[in-house]
C-alpha positions as CSV (number, residue, x, y, z in Angstrom):
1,X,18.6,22.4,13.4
2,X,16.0,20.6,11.1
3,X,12.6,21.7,11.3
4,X,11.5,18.1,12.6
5,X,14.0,18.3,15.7
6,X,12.0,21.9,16.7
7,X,8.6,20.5,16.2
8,X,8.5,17.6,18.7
9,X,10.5,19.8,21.3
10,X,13.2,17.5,22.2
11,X,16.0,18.6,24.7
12,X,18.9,20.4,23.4
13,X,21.1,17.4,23.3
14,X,18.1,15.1,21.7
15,X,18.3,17.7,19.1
16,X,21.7,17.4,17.6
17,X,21.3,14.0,17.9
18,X,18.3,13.4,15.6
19,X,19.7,16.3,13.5
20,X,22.9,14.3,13.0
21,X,20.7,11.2,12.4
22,X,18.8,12.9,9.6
23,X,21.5,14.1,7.9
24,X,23.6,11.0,8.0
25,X,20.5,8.1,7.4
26,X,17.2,9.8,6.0
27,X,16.0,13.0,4.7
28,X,13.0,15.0,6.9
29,X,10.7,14.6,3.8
30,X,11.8,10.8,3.6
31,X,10.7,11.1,7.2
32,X,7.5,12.9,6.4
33,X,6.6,10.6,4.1
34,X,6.9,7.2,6.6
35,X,4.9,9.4,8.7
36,X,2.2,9.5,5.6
37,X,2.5,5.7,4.9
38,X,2.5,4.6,8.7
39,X,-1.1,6.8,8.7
40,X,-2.5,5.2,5.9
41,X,-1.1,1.8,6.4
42,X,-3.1,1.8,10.2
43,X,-5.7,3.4,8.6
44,X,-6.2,0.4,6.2
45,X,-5.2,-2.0,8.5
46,X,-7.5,-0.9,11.2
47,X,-10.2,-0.6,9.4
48,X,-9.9,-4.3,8.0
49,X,-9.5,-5.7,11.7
50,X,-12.8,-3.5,13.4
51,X,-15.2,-4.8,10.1
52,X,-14.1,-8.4,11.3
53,X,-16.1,-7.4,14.5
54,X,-18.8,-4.8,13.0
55,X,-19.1,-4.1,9.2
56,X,-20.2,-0.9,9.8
57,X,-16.9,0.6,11.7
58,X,-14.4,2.5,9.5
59,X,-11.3,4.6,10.5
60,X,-9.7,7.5,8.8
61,X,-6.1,9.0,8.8
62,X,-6.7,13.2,8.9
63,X,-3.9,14.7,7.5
64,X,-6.2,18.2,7.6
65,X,-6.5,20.2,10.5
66,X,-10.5,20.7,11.8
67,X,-11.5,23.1,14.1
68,X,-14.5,20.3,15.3
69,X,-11.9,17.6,16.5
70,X,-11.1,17.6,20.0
71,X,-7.7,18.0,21.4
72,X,-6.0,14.9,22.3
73,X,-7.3,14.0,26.1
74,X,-4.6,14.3,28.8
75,X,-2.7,11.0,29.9
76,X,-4.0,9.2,33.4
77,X,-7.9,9.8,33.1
78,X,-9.8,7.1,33.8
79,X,-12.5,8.5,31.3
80,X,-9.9,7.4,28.3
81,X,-8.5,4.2,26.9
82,X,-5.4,3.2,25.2
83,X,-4.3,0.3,23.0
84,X,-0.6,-0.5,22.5
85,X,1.4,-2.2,19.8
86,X,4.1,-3.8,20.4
87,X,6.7,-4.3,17.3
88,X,8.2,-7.8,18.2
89,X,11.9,-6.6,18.9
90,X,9.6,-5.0,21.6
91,X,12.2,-2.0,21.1
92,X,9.5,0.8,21.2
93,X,5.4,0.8,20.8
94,X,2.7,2.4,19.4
95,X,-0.1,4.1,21.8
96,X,-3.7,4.6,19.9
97,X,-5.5,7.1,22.6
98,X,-9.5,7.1,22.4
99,X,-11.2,9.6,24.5
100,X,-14.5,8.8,25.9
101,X,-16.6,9.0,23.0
102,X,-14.8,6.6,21.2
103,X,-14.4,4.2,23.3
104,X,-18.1,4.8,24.0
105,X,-18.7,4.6,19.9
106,X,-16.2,1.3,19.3
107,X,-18.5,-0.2,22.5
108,X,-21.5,0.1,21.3
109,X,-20.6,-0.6,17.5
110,X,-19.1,-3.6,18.8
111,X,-22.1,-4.5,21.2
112,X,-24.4,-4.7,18.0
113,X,-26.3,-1.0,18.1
114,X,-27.9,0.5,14.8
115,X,-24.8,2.5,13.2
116,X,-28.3,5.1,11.8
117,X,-29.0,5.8,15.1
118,X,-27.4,8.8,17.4
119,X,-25.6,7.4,20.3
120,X,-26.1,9.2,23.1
121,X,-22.6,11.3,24.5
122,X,-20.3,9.0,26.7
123,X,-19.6,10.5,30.6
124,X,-18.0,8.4,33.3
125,X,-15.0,6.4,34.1
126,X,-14.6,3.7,31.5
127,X,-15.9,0.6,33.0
128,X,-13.8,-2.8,32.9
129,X,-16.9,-4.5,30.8
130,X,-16.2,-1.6,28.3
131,X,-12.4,-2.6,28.7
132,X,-13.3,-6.3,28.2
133,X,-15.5,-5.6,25.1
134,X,-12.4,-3.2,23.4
135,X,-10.4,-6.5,24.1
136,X,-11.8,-8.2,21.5
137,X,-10.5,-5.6,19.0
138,X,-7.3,-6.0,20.6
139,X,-7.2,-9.7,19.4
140,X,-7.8,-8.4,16.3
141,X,-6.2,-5.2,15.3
142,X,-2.8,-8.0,16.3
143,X,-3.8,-10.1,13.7
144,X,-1.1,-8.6,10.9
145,X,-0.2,-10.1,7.9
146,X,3.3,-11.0,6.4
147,X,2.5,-7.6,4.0
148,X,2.1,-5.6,6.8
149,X,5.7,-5.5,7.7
150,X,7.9,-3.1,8.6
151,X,5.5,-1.0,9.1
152,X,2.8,-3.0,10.9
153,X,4.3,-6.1,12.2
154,X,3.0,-6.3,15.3
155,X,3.8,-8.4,17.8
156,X,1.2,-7.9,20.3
157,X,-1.7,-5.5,21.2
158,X,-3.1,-4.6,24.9
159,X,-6.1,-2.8,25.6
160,X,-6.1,-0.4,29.1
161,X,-8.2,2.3,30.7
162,X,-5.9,5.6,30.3
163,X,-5.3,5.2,34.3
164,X,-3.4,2.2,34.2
165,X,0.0,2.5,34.6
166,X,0.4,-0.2,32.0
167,X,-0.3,2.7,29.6
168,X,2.0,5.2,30.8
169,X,5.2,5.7,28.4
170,X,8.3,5.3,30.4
171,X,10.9,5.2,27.6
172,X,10.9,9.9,27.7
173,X,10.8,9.0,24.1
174,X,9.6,12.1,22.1
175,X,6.3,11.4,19.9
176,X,4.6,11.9,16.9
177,X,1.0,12.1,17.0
178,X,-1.2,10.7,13.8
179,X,-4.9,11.8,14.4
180,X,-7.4,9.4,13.1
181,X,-11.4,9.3,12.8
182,X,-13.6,6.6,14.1
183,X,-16.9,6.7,12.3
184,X,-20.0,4.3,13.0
185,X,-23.1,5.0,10.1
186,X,-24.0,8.6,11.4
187,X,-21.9,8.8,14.4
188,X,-17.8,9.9,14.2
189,X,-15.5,10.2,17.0
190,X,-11.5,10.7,17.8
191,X,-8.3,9.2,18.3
192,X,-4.6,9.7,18.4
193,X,-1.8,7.6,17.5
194,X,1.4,8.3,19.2
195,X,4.4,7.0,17.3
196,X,8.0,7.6,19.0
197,X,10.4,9.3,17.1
198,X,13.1,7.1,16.8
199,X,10.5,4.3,15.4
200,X,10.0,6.6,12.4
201,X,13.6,7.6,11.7
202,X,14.0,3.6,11.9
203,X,11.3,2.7,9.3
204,X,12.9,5.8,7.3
205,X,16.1,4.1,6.6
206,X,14.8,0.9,6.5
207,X,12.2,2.0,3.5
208,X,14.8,4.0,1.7
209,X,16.8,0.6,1.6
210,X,14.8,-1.2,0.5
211,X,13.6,1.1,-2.1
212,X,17.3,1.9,-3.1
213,X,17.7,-2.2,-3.8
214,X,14.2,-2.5,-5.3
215,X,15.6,0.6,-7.8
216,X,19.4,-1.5,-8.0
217,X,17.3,-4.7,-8.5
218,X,15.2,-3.3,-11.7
219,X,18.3,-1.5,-13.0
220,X,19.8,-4.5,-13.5
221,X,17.0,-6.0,-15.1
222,X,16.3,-3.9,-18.0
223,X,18.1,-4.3,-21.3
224,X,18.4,-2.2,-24.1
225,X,17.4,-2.9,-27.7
226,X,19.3,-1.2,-30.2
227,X,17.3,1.1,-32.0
228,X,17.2,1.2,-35.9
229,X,14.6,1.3,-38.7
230,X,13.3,-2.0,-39.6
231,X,10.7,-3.4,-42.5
232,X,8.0,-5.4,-41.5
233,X,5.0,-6.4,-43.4
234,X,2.1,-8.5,-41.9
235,X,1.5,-11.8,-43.6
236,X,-2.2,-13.4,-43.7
237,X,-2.4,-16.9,-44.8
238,X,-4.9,-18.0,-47.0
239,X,-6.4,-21.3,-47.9
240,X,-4.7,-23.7,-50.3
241,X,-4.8,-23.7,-54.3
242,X,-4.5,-25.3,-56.9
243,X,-1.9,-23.8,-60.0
244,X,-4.7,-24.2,-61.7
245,X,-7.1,-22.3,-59.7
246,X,-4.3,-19.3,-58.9
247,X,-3.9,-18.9,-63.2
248,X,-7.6,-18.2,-63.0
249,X,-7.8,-15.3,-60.9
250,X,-9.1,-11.9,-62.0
251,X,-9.6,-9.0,-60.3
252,X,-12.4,-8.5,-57.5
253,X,-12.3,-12.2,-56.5
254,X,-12.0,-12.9,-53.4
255,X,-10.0,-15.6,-51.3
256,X,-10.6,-16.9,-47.8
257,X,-8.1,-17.1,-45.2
258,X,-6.9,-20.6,-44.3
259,X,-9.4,-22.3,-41.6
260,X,-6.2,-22.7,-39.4
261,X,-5.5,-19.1,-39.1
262,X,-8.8,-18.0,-37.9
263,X,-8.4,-14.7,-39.2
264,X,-5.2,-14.1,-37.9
265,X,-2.2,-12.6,-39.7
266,X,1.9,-12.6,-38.9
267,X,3.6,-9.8,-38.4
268,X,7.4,-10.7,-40.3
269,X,10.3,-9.0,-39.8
270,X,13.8,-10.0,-41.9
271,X,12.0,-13.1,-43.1
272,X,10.9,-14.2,-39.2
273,X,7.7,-14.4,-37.8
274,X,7.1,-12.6,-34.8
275,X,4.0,-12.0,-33.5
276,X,0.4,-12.8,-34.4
277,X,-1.5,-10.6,-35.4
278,X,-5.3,-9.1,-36.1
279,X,-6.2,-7.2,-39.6
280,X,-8.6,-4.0,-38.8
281,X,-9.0,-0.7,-39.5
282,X,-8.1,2.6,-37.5
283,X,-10.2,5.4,-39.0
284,X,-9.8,5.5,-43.0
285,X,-6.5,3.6,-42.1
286,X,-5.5,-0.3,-42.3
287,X,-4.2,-1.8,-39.0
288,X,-3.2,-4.4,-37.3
289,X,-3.2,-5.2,-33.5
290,X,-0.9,-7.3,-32.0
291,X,-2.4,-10.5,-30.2
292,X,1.0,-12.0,-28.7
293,X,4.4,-13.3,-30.0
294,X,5.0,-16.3,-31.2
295,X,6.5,-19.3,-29.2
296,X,10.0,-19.5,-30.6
297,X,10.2,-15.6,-30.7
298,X,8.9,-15.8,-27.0
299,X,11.2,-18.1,-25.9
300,X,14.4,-16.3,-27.4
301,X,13.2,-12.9,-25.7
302,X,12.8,-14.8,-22.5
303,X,16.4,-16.2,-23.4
304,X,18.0,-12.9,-24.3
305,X,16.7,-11.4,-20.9
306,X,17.8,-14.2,-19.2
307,X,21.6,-13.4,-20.8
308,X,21.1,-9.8,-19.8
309,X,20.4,-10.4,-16.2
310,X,23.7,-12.6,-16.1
311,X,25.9,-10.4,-16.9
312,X,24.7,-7.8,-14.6
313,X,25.2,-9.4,-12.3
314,X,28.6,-10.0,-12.8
């Protein structure tokens, strides 16, 4: 039985199921990691959605246990408040739990309060002007983007005091839970995003696809250059003379660069220029650095690349 199977407790014939899954589409640390990038990726998105409503509202993915955070509050208490997101197949959802200090924190960060300022500790039933006012980040956090997909292409995202029955899972799916922190200047509280188990296992083998054909894609790509030893020698043009004036040179005088090369030399291979060039020194040592190739030389690498991808792909 795989580890991941044991942890989430599902029944004895969930568990050979997802263990067959596993071993046939995606590996538990292929799993582990979605789990990683779904966390980070909420994270990110999240974050980006609540600073549209108040700059000063940040959340966190916690990977690391801490004996401060609370446990995550039961499901059914009034005193809580759930958001849901829908993936558009509508096929399963994400749950983001706040207890009541955070929904008391996103309330008053979204009601305008100083962030340096304690808020005073939550206590009560969640009001529906608290649930109106956690709407608004509803509207947003379903604002994805193209780039959020698979992982965050949402469909649609409700807002609900943890007593509505709107809220209550009724697929028995078995969950992850992703713990997150909501911080406002000086004040931090909780949540917990429940992610069902068969949602993960899905972006798994969609993400290792798509990886395996990004991988397939640059493979075919790349092309080889053979490798042998070559002479070059850098070139730096100078400015025009006369026969005359070249039978009069004598040592230590010195000759300009033509105006038209602006200091810059050619780096020649077999008789071809190939790249222009800048004279310096590394050190005690003469150098050159390379500035960028020249246009026909450019052109026929573009060319040859061009060739290479063909026949790959035949």
């Amino acid at each position: 039985m795989s580890t991941l199977a044991h942890r989430y407790d599902l029944a004895p014939e969930d568990r050979d199921v997802a263990d067959r899954i596993l071993r046939k589409r995606v590996s538990e640390d292929g799993l582990k990691n979605v789990i990683k990038r779904l966390g980070t990726a909420f994270q990110a998105h999240m974050t980006a959605r609540m600073q549209t409503l108040s700059p000063d509202l940040v959340m966190a993915f916690e990977t690391m246990s801490d004996p401060s955070r609370p446990g995550k509050p039961p499901a059914g208490n009034a005193e809580t408040a759930g958001f849901t997101f829908y993936y558009p197949e509508e096929r399963c959802r994400l749950a983001l739990h706040l207890d009541r200090q955070a929904a008391g924190l996103v309330n008053g960060a979204l009601l305008g309060c100083d962030p340096e300022a304690d808020m005073p500790p939550s206590a009560g039933e969640i009001s529906q002007l608290e649930i109106g006012v956690l709407h608004s980040l509803a509207v947003a956090a379903g604002q994805t983007r193209q780039t959020d997909r698979p992982l965050l292409g949402f469909g649609r995202v409700d807002i609900y005091r943890g007593d509505d029955p709107a809220l209550i899972d009724e697929t028995g799916d078995a969950v992850a839970t992703l713990s997150f922190s909501i911080t406002f200047g000086v004040n931090r509280a909780w949540c917990w995003l429940d992610v069902p188990h068969r949602l993960l296992i899905d972006l798994s083998a969609t993400l290792a696809a798509d990886e395996a054909r990004a991988a397939h894609a640059n493979q075919r790509h790349e092309f080889k250059v053979p490798d042998f030893d070559l002479a070059v020698e850098v070139i730096l043009p100078l400015a025009e003379m006369t026969l005359a004036e070249v039978a009069r040179l004598k040592p230590g005088d010195v000759i300009e660069s033509a105006p038209a090369a602006g200091g810059d030399a050619v780096l020649r291979a077999k008789g071809r220029d190939l790249f222009t060039t800048q004279i310096g020194r590394v050190g005690h040592a003469n150098a050159v650095r390379i500035q960028g190739p020249i246009a026909p030389i450019a052109a026929a690498l573009r060319a040859h690349a061009h060739q290479h991808t063909i026949k790959g792909g035949q």
